[in-house]
FISETOR-680752 format. One record per residue (C-alpha): residue number from 1; x, y, z. Coordinates in steps of 0.5 Angstrom, whole numbers, plus 500, padded with zeros to 3 digits. Layout:
   pos     x     y     z
   NUM     X     Y     Z
...
//
This chain:
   pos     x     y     z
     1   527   464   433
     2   527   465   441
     3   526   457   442
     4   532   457   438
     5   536   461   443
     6   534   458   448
     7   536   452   446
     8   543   453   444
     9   543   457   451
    10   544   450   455
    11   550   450   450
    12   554   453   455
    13   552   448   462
    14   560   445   460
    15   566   448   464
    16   567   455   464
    17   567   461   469
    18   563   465   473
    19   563   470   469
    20   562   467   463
    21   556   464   466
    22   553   471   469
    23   554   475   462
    24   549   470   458
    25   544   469   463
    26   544   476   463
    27   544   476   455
    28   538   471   455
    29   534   474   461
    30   534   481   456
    31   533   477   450
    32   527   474   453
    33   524   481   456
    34   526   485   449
    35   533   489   452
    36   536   487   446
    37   541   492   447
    38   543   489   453
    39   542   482   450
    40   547   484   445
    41   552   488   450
    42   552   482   454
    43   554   477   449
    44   558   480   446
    45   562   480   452
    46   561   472   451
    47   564   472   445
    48   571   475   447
    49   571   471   453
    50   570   465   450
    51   572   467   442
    52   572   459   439
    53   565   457   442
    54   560   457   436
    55   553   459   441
    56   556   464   444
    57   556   468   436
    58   551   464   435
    59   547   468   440
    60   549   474   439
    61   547   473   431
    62   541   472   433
    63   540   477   438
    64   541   483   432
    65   537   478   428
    66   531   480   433
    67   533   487   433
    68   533   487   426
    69   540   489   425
    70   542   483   419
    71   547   487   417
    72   550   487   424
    73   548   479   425
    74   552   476   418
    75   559   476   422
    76   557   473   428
    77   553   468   425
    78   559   467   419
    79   564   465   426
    80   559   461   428
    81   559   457   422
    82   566   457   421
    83   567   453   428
    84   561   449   427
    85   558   448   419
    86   553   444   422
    87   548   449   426
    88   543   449   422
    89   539   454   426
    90   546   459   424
    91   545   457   417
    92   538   459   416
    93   539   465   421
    94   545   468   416
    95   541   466   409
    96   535   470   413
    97   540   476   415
    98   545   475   407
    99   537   475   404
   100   536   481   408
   101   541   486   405
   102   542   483   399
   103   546   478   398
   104   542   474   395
   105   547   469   392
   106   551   467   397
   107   544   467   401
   108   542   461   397
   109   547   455   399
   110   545   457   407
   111   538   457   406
   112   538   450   402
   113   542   447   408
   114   537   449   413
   115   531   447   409
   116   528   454   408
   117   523   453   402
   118   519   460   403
   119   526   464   405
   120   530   459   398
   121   524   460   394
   122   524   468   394
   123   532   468   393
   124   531   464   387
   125   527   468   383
   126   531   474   385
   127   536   471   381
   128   532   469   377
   129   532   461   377
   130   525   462   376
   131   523   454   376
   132   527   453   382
   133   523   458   385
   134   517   457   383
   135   519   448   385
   136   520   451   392
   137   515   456   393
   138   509   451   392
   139   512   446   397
   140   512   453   403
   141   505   455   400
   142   502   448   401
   143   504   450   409
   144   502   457   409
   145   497   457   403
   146   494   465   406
   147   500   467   405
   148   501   474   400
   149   508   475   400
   150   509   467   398
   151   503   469   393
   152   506   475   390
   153   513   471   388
   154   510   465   386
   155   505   469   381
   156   512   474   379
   157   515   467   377
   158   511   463   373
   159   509   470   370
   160   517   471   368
   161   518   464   366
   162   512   464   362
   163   515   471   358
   164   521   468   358
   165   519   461   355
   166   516   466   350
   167   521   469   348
   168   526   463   347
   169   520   461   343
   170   519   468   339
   171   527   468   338
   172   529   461   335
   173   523   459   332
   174   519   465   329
   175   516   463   324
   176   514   457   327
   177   505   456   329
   178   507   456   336
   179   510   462   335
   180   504   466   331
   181   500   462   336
   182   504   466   343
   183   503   472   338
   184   496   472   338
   185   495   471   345
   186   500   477   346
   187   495   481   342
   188   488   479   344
   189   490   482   351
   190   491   488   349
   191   485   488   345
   192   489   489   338
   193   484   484   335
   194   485   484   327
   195   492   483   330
   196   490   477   334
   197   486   474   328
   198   492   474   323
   199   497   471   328
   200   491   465   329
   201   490   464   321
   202   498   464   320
   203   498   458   326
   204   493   454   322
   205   496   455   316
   206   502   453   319
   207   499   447   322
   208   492   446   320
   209   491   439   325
   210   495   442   332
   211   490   442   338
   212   488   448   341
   213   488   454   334
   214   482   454   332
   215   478   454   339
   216   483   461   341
   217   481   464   334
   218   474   462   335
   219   473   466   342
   220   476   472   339
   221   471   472   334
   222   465   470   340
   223   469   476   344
   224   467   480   338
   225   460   478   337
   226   461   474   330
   227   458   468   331
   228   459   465   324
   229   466   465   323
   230   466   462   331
   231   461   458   329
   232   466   456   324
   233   473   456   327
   234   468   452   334
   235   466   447   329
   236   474   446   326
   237   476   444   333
   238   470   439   335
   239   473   435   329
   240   480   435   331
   241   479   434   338
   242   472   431   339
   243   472   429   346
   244   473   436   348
   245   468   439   353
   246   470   445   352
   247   470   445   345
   248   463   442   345
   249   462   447   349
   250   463   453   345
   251   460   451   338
   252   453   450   342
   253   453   457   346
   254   455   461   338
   255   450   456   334
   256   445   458   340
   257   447   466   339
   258   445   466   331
   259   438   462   333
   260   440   454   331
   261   437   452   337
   262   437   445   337
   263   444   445   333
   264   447   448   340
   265   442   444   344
   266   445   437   341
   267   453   440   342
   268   451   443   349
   269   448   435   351
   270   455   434   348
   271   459   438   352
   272   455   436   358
   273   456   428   357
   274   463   429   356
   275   464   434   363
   276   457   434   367
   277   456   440   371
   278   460   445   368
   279   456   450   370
   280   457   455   363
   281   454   448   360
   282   448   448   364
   283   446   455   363
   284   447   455   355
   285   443   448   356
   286   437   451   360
   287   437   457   356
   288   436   452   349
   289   430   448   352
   290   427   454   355
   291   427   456   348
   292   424   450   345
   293   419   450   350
   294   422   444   354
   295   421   448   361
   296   422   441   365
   297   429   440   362
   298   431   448   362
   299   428   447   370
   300   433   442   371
   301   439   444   367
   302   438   451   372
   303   437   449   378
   304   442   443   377
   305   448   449   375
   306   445   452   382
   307   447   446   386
   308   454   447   383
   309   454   456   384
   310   452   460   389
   311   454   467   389
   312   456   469   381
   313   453   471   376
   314   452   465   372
   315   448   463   379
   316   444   470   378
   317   441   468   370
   318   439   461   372
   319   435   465   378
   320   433   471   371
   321   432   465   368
   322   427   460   373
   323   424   466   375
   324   421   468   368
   325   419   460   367
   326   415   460   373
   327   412   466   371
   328   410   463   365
   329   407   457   370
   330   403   463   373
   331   407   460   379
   332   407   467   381
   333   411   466   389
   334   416   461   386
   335   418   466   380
   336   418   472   386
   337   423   468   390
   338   427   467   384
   339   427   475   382
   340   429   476   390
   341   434   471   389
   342   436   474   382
   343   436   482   385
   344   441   480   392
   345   446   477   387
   346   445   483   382
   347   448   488   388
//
């Protein structure tokens, strides 16, 4: 902002009287040492002694903007602009100022004119053009990725966009599959489980071969520990979706919980051919081998999973895991160092 300032400054090095001159060193010189009050009195004086001269409101405007007087800035900056549409610098000053107070529409086209992508963005999804923002504020976050009022908005938008989308969807089409299939999501998160489950099954009914259906209505069967009917609806996804990983992926941890241990270990392979190093893959890999006495693949799948994680809870069982197999081993330093490991990630 004040670089700004100070550039429209040398617009007045053009013919004008002394006393012009005097008012907005004056002003400039208060700016610089944050006397705004005084920045404000003196250019003002500015304006009425040089009332067709855009910097002079300009500097003005950006002078209550300082001071975080946007009410105050809006009119100055519209003069500016109604002498000169082209300052850029006025229109993304004023879109700041009209966003500010609220007057988020006419806010828009000034801030499009500037280019202000993070300042567009969030007035878009006030008016709830939720695509738009979420278009712009990607672009401000690519530049300014840490930043948490960028994060909130673009969080609140995609969510409004996906209820909205939704909704639509639940409205026109509500006996479509993909109406019972957002249903039954809805319900899964609120833990609403028979619900979740009917919703599903009407989905399938509706379109037995669509990708997708029986892979959600399995994890709600494997979130309840029912690992046949997971087992089941896993097993229907890999038929319509065999080159999945995490379909794959999913049939082998339900056929590992029930026991069948080298049914999983072949879907696990599976899963891991299709998309090596996922680190739930290798855990559930490591767990099958070391429960079929092949120690030498089940030290290789955990110690592979721990050059993909370090520090999180899949890491903290590979830990448990080599830990109890070097135990096994009688190699009593290594299965320590293991349970260390385990333990540090455990607090």
């Amino acid at each position: 902002m004040r670089a700004l300032v100070l550039y429209l400054g040398l617009a007045w090095q053009q013919s004008v009287s002394p006393d012009v001159v005097q008012h907005v060193q004056a002003g400039l010189q208060a700016q610089k040492q944050g006397r705004l009050s005084d920045a404000i009195r003196e250019f003002k004086a500015v304006t009425v002694l040089m009332p067709n001269l855009p910097a002079a409101f300009v500097n003005l405007g950006a002078a209550y903007m300082q001071d975080k007087n946007y009410g105050a800035a809006i009119a100055p900056l519209k003069r500016s602009l109604e002498l000169n549409p082209e300052l850029i610098g006025a229109h993304q000053m004023l879109g700041y100022a009209l966003l500010e107070q609220g007057y988020v529409a006419e806010a828009i086209p000034h801030l499009k004119k500037a280019g202000v992508v993070d300042a567009l963005g969030i007035a878009e999804f006030r008016q709830g053009h939720y695509l738009d923002a979420i278009t712009d504020l990607e672009t401000a976050l690519a530049k300014n990725p840490n930043d948490p009022d960028l994060l909130y908005y673009l969080s609140r938008a995609s969510g409004l966009l996906s209820k909205e989308a939704a909704d639509t969807l639940e409205s026109r089409y509500p006996n479509s599959a993909r109406a019972h299939q957002s249903l039954g999501e809805n319900y899964a998160v609120l833990r609403r489980i028979p619900e979740a489950v009917r919703e599903y099954q009407a989905a399938i009914k509706l379109r037995p071969d669509a990708p997708g259906l029986h892979l959600a209505l399995g994890q709600i069967y494997a979130g309840e520990k029912d690992w046949p009917k997971a087992e089941e609806a896993f097993h229907a996804e890999t038929k319509i979706q065999p080159g999945d990983a995490e379909s794959a992926y999913r049939l082998g941890n339900a056929l590992l919980q029930q026991g069948k241990v080298q049914e999983a270990r072949t879907e696990l392979l599976r899963a891991d051919k299709l998309q090596p190093n996922m680190p739930e893959t290798l855990y559930a890999l490591g767990k099958a081998d070391s429960l079929t006495g092949n120690t030498a693949d089940a030290e290789k799948a955990w110690r592979q999973l721990l050059t993909v994680e370090k520090d999180t809870s899949l890491a903290a069982q590979a830990h448990f895991g080599l830990a109890t197999l070097y135990r096994k081993q009688g190699k009593t330093a290594e299965a320590a160092h293991q349970m260390e490991q385990f333990e540090r990630l455990q607090k």
